[in-house]
MDAnalysis code that builds the backbone (N, CA, C; Angstrom):
import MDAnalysis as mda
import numpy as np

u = mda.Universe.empty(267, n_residues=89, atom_resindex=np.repeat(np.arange(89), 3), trajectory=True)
u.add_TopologyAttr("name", ["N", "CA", "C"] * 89)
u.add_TopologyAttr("resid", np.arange(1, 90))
u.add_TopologyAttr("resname", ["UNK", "UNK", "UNK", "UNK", "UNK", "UNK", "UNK", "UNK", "UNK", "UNK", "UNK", "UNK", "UNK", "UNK", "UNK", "UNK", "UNK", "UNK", "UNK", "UNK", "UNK", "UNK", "UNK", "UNK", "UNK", "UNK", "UNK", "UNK", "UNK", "UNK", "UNK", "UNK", "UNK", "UNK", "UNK", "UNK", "UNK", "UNK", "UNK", "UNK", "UNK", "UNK", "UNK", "UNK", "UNK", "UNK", "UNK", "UNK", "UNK", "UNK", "UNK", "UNK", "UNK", "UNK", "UNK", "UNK", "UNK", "UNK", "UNK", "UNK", "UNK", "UNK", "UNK", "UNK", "UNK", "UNK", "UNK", "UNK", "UNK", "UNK", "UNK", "UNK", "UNK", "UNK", "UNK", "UNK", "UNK", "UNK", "UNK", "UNK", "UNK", "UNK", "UNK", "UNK", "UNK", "UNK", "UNK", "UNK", "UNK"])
u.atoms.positions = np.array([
    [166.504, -6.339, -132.383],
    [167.891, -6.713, -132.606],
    [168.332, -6.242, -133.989],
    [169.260, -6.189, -134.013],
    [170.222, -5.781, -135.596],
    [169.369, -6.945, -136.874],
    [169.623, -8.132, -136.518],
    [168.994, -8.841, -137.400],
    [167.695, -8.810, -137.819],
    [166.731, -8.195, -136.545],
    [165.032, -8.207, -137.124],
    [165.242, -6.618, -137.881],
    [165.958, -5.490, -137.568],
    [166.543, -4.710, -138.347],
    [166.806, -4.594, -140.168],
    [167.579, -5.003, -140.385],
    [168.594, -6.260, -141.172],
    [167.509, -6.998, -142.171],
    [166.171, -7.758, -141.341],
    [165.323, -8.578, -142.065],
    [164.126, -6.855, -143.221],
    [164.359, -6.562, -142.414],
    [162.969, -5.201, -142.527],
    [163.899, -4.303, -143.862],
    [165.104, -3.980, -143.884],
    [165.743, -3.406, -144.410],
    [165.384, -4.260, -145.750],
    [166.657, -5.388, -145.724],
    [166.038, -6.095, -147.201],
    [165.363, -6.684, -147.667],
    [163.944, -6.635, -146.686],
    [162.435, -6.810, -146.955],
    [162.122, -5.511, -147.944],
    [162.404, -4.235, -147.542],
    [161.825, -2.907, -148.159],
    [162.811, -2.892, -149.313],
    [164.089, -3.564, -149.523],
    [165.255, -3.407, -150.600],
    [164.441, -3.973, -151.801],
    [163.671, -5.635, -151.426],
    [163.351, -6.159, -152.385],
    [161.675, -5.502, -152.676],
    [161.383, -5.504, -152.421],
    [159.965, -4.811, -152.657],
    [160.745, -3.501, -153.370],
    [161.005, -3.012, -152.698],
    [161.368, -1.233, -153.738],
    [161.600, -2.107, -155.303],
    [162.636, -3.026, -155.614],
    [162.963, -3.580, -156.625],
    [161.967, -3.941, -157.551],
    [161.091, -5.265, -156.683],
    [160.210, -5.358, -157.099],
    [158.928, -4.187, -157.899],
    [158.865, -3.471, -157.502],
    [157.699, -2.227, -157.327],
    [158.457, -1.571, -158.683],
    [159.562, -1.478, -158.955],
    [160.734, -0.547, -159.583],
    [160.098, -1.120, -160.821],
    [160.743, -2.635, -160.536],
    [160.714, -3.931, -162.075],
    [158.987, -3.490, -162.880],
    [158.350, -3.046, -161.774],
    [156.812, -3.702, -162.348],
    [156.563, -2.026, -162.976],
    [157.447, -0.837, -162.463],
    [156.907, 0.223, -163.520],
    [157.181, 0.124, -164.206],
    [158.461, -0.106, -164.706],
    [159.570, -0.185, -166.316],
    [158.558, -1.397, -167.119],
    [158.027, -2.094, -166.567],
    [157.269, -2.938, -167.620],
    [155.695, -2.529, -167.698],
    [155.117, -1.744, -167.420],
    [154.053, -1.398, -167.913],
    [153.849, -0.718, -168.729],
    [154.502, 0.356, -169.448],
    [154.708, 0.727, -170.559],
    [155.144, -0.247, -171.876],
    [155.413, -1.529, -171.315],
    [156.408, -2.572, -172.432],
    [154.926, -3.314, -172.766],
    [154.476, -3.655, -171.642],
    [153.306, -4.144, -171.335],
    [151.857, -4.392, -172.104],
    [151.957, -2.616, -172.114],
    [150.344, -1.655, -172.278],
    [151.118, -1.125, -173.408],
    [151.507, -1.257, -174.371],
    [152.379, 0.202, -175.343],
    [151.022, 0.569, -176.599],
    [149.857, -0.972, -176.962],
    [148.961, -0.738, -177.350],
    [147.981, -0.118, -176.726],
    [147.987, -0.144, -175.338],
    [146.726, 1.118, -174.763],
    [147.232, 2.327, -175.064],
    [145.931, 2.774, -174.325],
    [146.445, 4.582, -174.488],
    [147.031, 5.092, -173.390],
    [147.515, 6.273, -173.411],
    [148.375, 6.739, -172.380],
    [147.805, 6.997, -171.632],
    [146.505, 7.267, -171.206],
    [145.444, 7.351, -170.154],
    [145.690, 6.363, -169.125],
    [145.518, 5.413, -169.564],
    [145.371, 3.841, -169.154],
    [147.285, 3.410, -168.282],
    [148.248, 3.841, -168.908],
    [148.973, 3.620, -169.098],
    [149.345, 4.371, -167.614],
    [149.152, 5.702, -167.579],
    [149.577, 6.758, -166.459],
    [148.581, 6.359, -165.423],
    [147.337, 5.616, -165.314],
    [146.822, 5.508, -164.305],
    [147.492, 3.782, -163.662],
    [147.677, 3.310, -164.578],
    [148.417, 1.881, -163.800],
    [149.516, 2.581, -162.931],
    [150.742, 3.228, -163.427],
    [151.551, 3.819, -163.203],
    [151.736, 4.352, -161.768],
    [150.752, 5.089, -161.728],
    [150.465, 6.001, -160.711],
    [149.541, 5.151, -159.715],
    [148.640, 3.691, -159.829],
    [148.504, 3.118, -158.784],
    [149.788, 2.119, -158.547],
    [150.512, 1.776, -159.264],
    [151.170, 1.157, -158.488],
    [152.257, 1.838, -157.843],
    [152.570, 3.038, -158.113],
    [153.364, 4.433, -157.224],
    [152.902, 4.108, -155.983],
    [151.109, 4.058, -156.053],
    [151.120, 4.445, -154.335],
    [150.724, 3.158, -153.646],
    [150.893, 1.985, -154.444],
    [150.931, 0.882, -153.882],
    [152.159, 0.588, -153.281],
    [153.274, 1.043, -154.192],
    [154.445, 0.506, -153.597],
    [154.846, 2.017, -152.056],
    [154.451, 3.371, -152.366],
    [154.524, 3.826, -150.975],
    [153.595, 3.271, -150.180],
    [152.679, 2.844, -149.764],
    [151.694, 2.478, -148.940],
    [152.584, 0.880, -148.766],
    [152.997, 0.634, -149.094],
    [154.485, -0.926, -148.856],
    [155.239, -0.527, -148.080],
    [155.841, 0.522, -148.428],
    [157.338, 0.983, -147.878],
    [157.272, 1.353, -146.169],
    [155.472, 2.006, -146.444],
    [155.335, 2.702, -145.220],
    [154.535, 1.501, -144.271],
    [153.991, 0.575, -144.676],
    [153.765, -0.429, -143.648],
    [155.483, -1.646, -143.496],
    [156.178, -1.243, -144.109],
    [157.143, -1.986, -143.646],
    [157.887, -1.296, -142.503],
    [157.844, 0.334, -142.985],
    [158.298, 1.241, -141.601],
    [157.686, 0.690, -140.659],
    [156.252, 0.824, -140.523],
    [155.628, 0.789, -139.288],
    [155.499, -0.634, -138.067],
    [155.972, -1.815, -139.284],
    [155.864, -2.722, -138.491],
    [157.538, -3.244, -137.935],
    [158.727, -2.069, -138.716],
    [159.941, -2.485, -138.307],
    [159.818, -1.306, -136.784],
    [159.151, -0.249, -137.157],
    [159.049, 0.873, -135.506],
    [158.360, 0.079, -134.282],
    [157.720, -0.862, -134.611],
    [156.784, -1.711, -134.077],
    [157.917, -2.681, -133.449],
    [158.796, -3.291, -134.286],
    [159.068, -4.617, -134.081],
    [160.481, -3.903, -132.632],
    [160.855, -2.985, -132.738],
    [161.938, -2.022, -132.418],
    [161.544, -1.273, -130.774],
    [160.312, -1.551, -130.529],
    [159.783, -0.828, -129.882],
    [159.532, -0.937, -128.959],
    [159.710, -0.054, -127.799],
    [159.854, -1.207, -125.854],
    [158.760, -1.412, -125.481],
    [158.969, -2.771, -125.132],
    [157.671, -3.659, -124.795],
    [156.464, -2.465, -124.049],
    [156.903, -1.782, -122.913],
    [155.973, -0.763, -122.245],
    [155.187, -0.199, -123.079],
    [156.045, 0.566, -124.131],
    [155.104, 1.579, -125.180],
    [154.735, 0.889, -125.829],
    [154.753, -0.292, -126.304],
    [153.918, -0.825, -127.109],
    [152.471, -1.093, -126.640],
    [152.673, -1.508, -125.446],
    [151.434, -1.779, -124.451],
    [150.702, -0.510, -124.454],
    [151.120, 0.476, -124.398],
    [150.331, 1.783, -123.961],
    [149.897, 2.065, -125.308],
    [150.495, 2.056, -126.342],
    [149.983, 2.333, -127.807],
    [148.817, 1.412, -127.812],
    [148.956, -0.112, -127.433],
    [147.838, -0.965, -127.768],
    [146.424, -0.454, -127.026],
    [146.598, -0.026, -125.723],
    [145.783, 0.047, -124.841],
    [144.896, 1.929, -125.621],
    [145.824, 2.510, -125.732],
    [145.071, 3.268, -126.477],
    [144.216, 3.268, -127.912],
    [145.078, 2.204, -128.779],
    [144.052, 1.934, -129.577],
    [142.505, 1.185, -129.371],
    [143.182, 0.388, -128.311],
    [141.645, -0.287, -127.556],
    [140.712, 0.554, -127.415],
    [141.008, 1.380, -126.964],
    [140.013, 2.719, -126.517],
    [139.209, 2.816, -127.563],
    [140.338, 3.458, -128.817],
    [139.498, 4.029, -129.792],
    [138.707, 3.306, -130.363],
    [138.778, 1.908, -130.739],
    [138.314, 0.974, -131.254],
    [136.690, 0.539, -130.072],
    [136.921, 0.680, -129.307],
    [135.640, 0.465, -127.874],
    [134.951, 2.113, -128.485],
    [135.567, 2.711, -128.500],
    [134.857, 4.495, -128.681],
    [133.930, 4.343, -129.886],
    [134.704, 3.721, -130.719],
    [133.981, 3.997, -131.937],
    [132.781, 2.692, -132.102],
    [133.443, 1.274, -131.782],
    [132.323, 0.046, -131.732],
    [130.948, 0.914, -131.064],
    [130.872, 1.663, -129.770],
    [129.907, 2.124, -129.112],
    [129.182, 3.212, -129.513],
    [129.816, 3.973, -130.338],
    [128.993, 4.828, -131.253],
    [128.162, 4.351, -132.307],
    [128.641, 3.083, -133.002],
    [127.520, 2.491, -134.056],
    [126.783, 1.944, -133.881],
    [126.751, 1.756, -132.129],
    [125.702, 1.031, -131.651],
    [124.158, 1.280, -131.227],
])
């Protein structure tokens, strides 16, 4: 529906914000570390906040998604998940 839509949208609005707020202060933060230190926070929380953005995609494509194909997506992951349990076995 528009609203579970709607929820996902300014779910990813506030997180982007959030994610935004927390780079501008790590430099305010860390200004006594070194810039080493400084560019690697930086750059994990870069791909913390894409690895956010993109499980919020996936569970709004999810939430969006006709009941049938969802079933057939599940049933294929079953597979893989049975494929692979039986190989470590």
């Amino acid at each position: 529906s528009q609203e579970n839509l709607n929820f996902f949208e300014k779910t990813k609005q506030r997180k982007k914000e959030s994610f935004d707020y927390s780079l501008r202060q790590i430099p305010v933060f860390y200004k006594n570390s070194d810039k080493e230190f400084r560019d690697q926070l930086i750059l994990e929380n870069q791909d913390l906040a894409q690895a956010c953005m993109k499980e919020i995609d996936h569970m709004k494509r999810l939430m969006t998604m006709p009941k049938e194909h969802l079933m057939q997506e599940f049933e294929q992951y079953k597979k893989i998940i049975n494929k692979e349990n039986s190989k470590q076995r």
